[in-house]
C-alpha positions in Angstrom: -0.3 -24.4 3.4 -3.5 -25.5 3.2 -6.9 -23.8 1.6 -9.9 -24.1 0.3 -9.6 -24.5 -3.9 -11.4 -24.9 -6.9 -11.4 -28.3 -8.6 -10.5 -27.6 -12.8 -12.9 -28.8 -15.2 -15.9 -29.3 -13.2 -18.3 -26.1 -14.0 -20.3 -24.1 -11.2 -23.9 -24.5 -11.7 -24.4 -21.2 -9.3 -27.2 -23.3 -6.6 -25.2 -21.6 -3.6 -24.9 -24.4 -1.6 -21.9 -23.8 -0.1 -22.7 -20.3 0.3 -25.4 -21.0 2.6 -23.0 -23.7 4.2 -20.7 -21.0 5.3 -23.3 -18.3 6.2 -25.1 -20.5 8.2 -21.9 -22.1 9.8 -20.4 -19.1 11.1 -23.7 -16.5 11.5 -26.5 -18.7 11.9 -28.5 -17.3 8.8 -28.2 -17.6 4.9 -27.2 -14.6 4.0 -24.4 -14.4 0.6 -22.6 -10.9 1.5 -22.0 -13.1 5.3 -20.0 -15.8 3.2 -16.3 -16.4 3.1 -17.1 -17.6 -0.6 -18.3 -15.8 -3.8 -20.1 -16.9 -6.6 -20.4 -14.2 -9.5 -22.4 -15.3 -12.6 -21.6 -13.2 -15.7 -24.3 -14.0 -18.1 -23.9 -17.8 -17.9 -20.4 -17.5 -16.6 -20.2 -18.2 -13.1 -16.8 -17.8 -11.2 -16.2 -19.1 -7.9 -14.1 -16.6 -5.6 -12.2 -18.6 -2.8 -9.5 -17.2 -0.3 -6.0 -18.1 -1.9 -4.6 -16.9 1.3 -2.0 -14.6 0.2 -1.7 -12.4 3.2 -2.9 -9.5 1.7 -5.4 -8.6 4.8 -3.1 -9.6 6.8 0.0 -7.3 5.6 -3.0 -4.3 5.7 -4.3 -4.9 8.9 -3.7 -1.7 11.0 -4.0 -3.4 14.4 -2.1 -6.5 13.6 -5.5 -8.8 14.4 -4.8 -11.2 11.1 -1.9 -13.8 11.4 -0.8 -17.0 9.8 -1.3 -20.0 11.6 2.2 -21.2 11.6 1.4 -25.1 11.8 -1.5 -24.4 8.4 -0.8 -21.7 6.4 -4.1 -19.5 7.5 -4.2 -16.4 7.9 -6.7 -16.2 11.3 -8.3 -13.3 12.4 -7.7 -12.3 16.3 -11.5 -11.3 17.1 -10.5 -9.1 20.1 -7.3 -7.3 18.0 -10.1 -6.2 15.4 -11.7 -2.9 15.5 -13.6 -3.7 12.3 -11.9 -1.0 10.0 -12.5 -2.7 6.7 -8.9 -1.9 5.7 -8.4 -6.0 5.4 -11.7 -6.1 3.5 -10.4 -3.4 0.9 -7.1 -5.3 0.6 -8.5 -8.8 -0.2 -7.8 -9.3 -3.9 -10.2 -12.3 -4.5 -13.4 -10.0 -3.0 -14.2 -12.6 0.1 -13.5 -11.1 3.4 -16.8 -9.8 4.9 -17.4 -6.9 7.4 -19.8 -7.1 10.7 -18.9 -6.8 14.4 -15.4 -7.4 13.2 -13.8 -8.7 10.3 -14.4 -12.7 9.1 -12.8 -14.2 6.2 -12.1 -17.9 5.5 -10.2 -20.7 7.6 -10.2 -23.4 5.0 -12.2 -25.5 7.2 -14.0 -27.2 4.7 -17.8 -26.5 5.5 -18.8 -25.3 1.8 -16.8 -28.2 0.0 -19.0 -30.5 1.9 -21.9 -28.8 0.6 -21.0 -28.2 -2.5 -23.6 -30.8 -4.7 -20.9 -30.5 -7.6 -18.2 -31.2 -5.5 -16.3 -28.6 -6.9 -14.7 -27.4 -3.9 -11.8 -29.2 -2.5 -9.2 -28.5 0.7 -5.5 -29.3 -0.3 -2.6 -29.0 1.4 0.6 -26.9 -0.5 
């Protein structure tokens, strides 16, 4: 399976870099609540919030729009099979699905691990 994952012992210094990356990828704007990718900064302690593509959203999906991608691992999301009910976005334990037109969440394609300055970010295969 692959997905996007956080490298250990290499700290977040919050700059949003690959939040942009991925707002700007996929919606043409930088805009953090239009990112497949969280960054949550408690008080000094910031937490990166990746897709661990558990299925969740897909297992919740009413319309049956999110499958796995039987050659990767990802969970897609059939743009014309969504109705853009949020019940995916509810469902997502790690807080990174976003809500517009239709749903969007993350394909592991890379986009924010390039940007990432820290190069925290990494794709892996499981």
């Amino acid at each position: 399976m692959k997905k996007l994952a956080v490298k250990k012992g290499i700290e977040c210094m919050a700059c949003l870099s690959c939040v942009r990356a991925c707002s700007e990828a996929f919606y043409k704007v930088f805009d953090p609540d239009k990112s497949c990718i969280r960054i949550v900064d408690n008080k000094g302690d910031v937490k990166v919030k990746t897709c661990i593509q558990c299925g969740k959203c897909a297992r919740t999906c009413p319309n049956n729009a999110i499958s796995q991608n039987p050659k990767t691992g990802v969970y897609m999301i059939n743009k014309k099979l969504c109705t853009a009910c949020g019940e995916c976005v509810k469902a997502c334990p790690m807080q990174v699905m976003t809500l517009g037109d239709t749903a969007t969440k993350c394909i592991a394609c890379g986009i924010c691990a390039k940007a990432c300055p820290m190069e925290l970010l990494e794709i892996i295969e499981k």
